[in-house]
N, C-alpha and C positions, 0 to 999 in steps of 0.2 A: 504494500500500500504506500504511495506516494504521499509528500508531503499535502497539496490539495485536499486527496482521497480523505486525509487523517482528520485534517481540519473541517471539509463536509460532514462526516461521519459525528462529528464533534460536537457541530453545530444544530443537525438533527437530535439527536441526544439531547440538547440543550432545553431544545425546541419543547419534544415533549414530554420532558420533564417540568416546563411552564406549563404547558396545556394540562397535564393530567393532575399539578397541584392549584392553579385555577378551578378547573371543573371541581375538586375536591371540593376545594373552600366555599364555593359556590352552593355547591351542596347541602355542608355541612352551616352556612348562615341557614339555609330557608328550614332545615331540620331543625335547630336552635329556636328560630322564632316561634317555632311550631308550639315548644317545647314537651315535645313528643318523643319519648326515653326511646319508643321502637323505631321512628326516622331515625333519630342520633346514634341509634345501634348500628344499626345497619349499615353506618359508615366504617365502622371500626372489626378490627379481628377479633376476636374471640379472646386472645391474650395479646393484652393492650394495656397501654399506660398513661395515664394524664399528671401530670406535677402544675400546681396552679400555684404563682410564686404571688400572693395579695387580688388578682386582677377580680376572681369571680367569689373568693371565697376570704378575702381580707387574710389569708395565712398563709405557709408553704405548705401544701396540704398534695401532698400525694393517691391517687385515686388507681385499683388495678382492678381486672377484667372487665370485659364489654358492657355486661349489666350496671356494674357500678358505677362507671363513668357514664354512661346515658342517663341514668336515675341522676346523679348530681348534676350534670350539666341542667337537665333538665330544670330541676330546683333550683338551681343558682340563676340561672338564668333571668327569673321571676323579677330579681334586685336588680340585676348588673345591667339587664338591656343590651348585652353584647350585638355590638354591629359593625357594619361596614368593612369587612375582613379583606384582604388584598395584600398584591403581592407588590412589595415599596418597589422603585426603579433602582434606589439608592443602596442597598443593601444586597448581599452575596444574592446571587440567584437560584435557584430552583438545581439542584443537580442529582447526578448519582451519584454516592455513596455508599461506604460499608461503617456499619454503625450498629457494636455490641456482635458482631460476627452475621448481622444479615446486612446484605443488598437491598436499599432502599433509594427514595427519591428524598431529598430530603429540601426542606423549603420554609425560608423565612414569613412571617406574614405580619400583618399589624392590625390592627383593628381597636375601635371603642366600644367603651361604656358608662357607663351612666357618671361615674368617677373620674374618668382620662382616657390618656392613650396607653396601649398595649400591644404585645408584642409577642410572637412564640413560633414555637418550630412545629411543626408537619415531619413525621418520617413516614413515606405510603411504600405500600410493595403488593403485588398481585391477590385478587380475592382468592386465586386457585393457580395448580401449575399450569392451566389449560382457557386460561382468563386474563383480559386485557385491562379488567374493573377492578381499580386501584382502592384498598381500604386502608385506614392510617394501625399501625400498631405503636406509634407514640405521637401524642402532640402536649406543647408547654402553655402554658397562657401567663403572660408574668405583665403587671401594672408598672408601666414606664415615667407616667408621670399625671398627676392631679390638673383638671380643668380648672385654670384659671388660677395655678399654682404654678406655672414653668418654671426651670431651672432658671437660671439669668446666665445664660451663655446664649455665645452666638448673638446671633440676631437680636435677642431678647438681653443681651450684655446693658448691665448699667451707664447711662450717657457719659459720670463722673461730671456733672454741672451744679453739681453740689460742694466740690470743693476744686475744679478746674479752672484759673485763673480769677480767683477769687479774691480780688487784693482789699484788704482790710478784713480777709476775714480767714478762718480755718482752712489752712490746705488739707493736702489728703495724710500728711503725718501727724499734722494737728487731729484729725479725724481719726486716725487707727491711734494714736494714743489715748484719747479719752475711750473708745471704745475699748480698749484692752484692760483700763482699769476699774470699769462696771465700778465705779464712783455715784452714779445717780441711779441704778438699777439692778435688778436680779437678772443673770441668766436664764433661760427657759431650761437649757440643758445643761449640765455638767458632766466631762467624760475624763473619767480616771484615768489618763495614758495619751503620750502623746510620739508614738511608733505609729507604724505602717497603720492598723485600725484606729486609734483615736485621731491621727491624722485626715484619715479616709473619712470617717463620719462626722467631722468639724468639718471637713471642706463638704460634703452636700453637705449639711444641713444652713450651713451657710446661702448657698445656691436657690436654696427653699426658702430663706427670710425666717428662719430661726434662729434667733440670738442663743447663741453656746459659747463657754469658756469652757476650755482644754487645761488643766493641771497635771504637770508633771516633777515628781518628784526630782530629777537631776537638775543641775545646774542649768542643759541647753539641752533644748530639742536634739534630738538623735544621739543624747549619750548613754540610751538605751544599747545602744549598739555598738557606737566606738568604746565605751567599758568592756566591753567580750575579750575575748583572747585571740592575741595578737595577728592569727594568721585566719582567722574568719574570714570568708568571706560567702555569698549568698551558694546554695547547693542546685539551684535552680538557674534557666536562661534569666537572659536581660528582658526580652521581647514579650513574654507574660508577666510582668512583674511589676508595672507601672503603674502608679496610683494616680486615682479620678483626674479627669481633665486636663494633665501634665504627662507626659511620654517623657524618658528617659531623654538626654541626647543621644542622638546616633554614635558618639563618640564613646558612651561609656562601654566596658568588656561585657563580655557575655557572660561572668559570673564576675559581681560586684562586690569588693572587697567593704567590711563593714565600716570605715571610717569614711569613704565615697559616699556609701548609705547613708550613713548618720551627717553628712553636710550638704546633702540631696533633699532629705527630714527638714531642716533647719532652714533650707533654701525655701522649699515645701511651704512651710507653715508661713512664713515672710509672704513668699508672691502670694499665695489662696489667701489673706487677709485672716489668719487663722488667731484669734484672741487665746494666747495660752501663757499660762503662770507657770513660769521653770519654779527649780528649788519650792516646790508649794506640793503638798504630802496633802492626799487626802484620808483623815485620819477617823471618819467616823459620821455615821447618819441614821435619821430616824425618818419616818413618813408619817405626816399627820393627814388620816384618812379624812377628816372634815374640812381640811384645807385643801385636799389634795395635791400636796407638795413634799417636798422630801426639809428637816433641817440638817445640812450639811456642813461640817466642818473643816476647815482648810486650815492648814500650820506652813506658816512659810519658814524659810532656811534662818531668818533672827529670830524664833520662838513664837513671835504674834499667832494669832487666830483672828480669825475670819468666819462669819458663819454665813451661811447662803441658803436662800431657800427656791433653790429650781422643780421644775414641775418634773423634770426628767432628771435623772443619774443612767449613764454608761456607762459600764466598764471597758474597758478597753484594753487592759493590762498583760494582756496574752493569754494563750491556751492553759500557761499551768500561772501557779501563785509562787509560795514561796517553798524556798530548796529543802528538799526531804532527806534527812540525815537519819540514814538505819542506827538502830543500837547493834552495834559491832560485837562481839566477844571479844573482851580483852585490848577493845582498843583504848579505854584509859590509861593502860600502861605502854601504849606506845609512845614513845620519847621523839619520835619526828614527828615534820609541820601534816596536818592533814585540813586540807580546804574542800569545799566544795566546788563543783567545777563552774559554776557561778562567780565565782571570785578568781579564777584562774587567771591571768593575761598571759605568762612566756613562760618556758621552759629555761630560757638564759641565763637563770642565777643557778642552776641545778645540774653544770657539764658534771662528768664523772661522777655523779650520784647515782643512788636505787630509784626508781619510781613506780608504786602500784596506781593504777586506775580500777576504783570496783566501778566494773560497768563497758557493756559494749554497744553503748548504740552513738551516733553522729559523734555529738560532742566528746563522748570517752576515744572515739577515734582519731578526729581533727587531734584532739589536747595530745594521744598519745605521737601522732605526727611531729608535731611541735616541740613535744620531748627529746624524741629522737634525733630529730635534726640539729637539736642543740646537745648531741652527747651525751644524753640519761640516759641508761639503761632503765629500759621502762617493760614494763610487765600490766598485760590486762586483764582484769580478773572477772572471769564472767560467771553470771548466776544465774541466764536464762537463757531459754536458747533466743537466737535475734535472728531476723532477717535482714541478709546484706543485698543490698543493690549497688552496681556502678553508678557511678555519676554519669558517665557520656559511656557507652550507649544507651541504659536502662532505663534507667530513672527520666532521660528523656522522653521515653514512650508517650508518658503521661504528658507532654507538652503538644502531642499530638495536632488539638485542634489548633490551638495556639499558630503550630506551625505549617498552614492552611494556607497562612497570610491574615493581613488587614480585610476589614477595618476591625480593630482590638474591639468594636460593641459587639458585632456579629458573631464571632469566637467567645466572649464571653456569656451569651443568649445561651449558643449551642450547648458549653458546658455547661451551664443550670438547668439543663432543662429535663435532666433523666431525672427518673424514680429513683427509691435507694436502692428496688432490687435491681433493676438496669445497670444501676454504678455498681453493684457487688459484680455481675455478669461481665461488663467491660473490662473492671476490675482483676480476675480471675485471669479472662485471655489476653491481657498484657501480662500478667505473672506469668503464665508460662513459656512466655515470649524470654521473659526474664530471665527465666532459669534457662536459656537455651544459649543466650546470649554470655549470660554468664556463668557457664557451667563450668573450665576449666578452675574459676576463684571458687567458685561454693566446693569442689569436689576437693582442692588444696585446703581451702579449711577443714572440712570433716574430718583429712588424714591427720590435721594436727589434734584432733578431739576437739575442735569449736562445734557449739551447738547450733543447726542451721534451721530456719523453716523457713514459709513462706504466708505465715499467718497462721489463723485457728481454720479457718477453710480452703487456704489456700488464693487469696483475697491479696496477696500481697501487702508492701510497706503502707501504701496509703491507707487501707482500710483499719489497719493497725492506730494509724494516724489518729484516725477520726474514731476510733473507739476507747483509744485509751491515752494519745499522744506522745506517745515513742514505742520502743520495742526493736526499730532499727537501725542501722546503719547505711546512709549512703556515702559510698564509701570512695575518701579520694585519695587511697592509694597505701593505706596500713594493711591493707587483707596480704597483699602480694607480702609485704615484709613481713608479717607473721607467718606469713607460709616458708619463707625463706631463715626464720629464726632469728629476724632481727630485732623486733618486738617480740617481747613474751606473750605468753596465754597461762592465762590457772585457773583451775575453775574453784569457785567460790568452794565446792561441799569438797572440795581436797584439803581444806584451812580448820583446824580446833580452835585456835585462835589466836589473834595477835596479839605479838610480847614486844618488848620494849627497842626488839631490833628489826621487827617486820613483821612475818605470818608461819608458824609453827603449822607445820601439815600433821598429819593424822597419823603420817607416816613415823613422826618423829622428828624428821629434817626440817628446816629454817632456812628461809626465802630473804635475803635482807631487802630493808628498804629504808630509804630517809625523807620519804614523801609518800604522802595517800592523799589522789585526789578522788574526791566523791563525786562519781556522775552517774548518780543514785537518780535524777531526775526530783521534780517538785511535785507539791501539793495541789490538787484539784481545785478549780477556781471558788469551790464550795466551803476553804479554808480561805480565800481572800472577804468573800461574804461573810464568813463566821465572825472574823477578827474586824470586819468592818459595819456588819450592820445586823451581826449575832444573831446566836442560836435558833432562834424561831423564825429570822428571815430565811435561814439553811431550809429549816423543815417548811415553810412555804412554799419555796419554789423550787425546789427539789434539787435532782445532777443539774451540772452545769458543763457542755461538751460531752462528748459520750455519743453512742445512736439511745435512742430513745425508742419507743414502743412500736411508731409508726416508722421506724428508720430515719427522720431526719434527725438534724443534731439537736443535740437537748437544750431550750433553751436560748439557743443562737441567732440572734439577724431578728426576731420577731419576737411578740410578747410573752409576756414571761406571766405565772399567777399574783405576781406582785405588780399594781398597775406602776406605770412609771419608771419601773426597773430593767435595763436593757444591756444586752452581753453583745461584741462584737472583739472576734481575735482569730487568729490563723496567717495563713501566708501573706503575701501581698497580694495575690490574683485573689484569695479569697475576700479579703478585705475590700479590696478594691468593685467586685461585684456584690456582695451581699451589703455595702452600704449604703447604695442604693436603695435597696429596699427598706433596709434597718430607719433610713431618714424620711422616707416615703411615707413610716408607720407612725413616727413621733409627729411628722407635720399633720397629716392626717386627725391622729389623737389633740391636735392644737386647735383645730380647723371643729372638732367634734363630732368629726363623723366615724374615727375608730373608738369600740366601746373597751374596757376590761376586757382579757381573757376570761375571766372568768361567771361572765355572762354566758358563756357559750352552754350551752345545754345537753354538748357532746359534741364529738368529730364530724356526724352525718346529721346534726342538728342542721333544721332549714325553718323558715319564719319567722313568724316573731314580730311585733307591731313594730321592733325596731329597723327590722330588715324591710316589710313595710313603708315607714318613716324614709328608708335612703339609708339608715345607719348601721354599719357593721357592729356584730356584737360576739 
């Protein structure tokens, strides 16, 4: 086939893969209106999936088999009013694709309701092998933005004639000072954290015209990151990584080193107009249900306090809380320095020393790296088994959509828009892609006795991730020198217990060491809660991160049973897409049309004079 032939062939293909997800959609509006559960069926397979991220159901509300999703579509419909569905000119087009291991058509669409604009993906594939009648076995619906609430970009960007040659009065410095010091007002929000997510969720909610102050306990923005240890840098590409509104420069590496990060953060919060208090610890709060506001307490770096009473509190502070330090045997008598790997930065004061690491996942790896290169003799002591992934090829996999191309919205759509069982499913057939790719390292570990998996089902690093937030290693470049016996390995249940010059094996023999670093990993964000807004607020609103009952994350991007109380943290792509919606939910709740979680009357709850009324509840 010649070059012509190829690009013919191409463009057919193209072709009707627009026509057959047009005709879909088309379809699938007049079935909607109907709101006739057997029309809306009968577009769909038999096993099929809907994820609706706020549009129809104000939640991240996951829907699976044919029956269920026609019955709620149905019901929802009643409130939402969904209409006018099409395919944008501006957005990826309609194509073929392989997606979760089927061949599909896959296709952008947009459409309103009663609330805004929206937006979601179409996957279609043959009603039969012997059939030309396409039915969907996944579509997404996610709420993009409130009527008559735009972002203020673009087109809709502020004139600046409020303080753009304004002589005799406030410039724009004069304006971003007083507003930073919330001198004459309360914030609507306050977010504990000012990294990749509290960064993310202060610039929308900004965009939205909700006044939010960002408190971060360091001295500057992003020294969340430049405190890490010395040879950080990001384990993921450049090109998924970028937060709201602001792309990377083209210039920076394709794995960003954390002090680049952390003056990127800082650059960040400056240009987004972001109101945030360095050196300022949030040390404590209470919600008073009759006021509906939180009192919150702020300590800045001279002792003072501040109290605040925002209608909203975020957290933002990451996946895990603070560093979990096992009770060791016998490590009170150990006589060398033991930190945790939190407090780590260089291996450079420690040439010619012992060094143990308890712990093999990233961080015990990167730190053992760093050891070595500066001359420790370092030993890793592992206690469970981990899954290791390369960094290039592996772990790439997952950058998948990402690496499609632009436009960064379109790719971020695609990836929100599976079930949880979909993502276990995709999940699964990139692991074994994993293990194929990296099989010479995983089979070199097991001869040294490291423990290897690849999850509880075989789900791989990520799902690990998101169920309990470590467990792995992506690994840049210790597995090969443990294989080669340059780094040590011990396993934890070969130790009785440490004495004053290392770890006494079971055996008898002694291991020396003049360093223990703990990469024991931290505390559940439900011990940041405890110590900040105590015990009963824990038992209110349960896990925090984790999969939850219906598979999404517990607690994460949307309401929580404590009204006014909001969690956002994870990578940069995740941040960057779920704050969208996380600010979408607070302006909403400002605006009074999102009710309490705890109004809801159950998962497959529909009515209600509230729903009714217009009002999500």
């Amino acid at each position: 086939m010649n070059d012509f032939d190829r690009s013919l062939q191409q463009l057919q293909t193209a072709e009707r893969a627009r026509r057959s997800a047009a005709h879909w959609l088309g379809a699938f509006e007049m079935a909607l209106s109907s709101r006739d559960p057997n029309k809306i069926g009968a577009l769909f397979h038999e096993d099929c999936h809907w994820r609706d991220v706020l549009a129809f159901t104000w939640h991240m509300t996951p829907v699976e088999g044919r029956n269920n999703v026609a019955a709620r579509f149905a019901a929802e419909q009643e409130r939402t009013a969904a209409h006018g569905f099409n395919l944008p000119p501006n957005r990826k087009p309609p194509r073929q694709v392989r997606r979760a291991g089927t061949e599909c058509i896959e296709a952008i669409f947009e459409f309103a309701t009663i609330d805004g604009r929206g937006a979601g993906i179409i996957r279609l594939s043959p009603a039969s092998d012997d059939s030309d009648d396409m039915k969907a076995w996944l579509i997404s619906t996610t709420l993009q933005e409130l009527r008559g609430h735009e972002e203020k970009i673009g087109s809709n960007r502020p004139s600046g004639s409020a303080y753009s040659r304004n002589f005799g009065g406030d410039n724009w410095a004069d304006v971003r000072r007083k507003a930073r010091a919330f001198d004459d007002r309360e914030p609507a929000v306050i977010v504990v954290g000012a990294a990749q997510a509290g960064l993310s969720i202060a610039a929308r909610l900004n965009q939205l015209g909700v006044d939010t102050l960002v408190v971060e306990k360091w001295p500057r923005v992003g020294d969340s990151w430049r405190q890490r240890y010395h040879s950080l840098a990001l384990h993921n590409s450049v090109h998924l990584n970028h937060l709201p509104y602001m792309e990377f420069p083209p210039t920076f590496p394709k794995y960003i080193p954390k002090d680049m990060l952390g003056n990127w953060f800082e650059f960040y919060a400056d240009a987004m107009e972001i109101n945030c208090w360095t050196d300022t610890e949030f040390v404590g709060g209470s919600w008073d249900d009759e006021t509906k506001c939180w009192t919150a307490r702020l300590r800045r770096s001279d002792g003072t306090e501040r109290t605040m009473r925002p209608r909203h509190l975020v957290f933002a502070n990451g996946v895990s809380s603070y560093p979990f330090i096992p009770d060791l045997p016998g490590i009170d008598d150990f006589k060398g320095e033991v930190i945790h790997s939190e407090g780590f930065t260089s291996g450079a004061t420690w040439k010619g020393k012992n060094a143990f690491i308890l712990g093999t996942g990233s961080s015990a790896n990167d730190i053992a790296l760093d050891l070595h290169s500066h001359g420790v003799n370092t030993t890793l002591i592992q206690r469970g088994s981990t899954t290791v992934v390369s960094i290039d090829p592996s772990a790439r996999l997952n950058e998948a959509i990402w690496d499609e191309g632009p436009p960064l919205e379109d790719c971020d759509l695609i990836v929100s828009s599976s079930t949880p069982s979909l993502i276990v499913k995709t999940y699964k057939l990139v692991a074994k892609r994993m293990l194929e790719l990296d099989k010479e390292m995983i089979e070199g570990l097991q001869k040294i006795g490291f423990k290897h998996d690849m999850g509880e089902d075989g789900a791989g690093h990520q799902m690990k991730y998101f169920r309990r937030g470590g467990g792995y290693n992506l690994d840049a470049g210790s597995s090969a020198l443990m294989i080669k016996g340059e780094i040590g390995l011990l396993q934890y249940d070969r130790i009785e217990r440490f004495t004053a010059d290392g770890a006494r094996l079971k055996d008898g023999s002694t291991v020396p060491a003049d360093i223990l670093v703990l990469a024991t990993g931290y505390f559940p964000q439900a011990e940041l809660v405890r110590r900040a807004l105590g015990e009963e607020m824990v038992e209110r609103i349960g896990p925090v991160w984790g999969i939850g009952e219906d598979g999404e994350l517990n607690n994460m991007y949307k309401r929580t049973p404590q009204p006014g109380l909001w969690f956002i943290a994870g990578g940069l792509s995740q941040c960057r897409i779920n704050s969208k919606y996380l600010a979408l939910q607070i302006k909403a709740t400002e605006l009074g049309k999102l009710g309490p979680l705890e109004r809801r009357a159950g998962a497959r709850a529909i009515g209600g004079a509230a729903r009714r009324a217009g009002k999500a509840s």
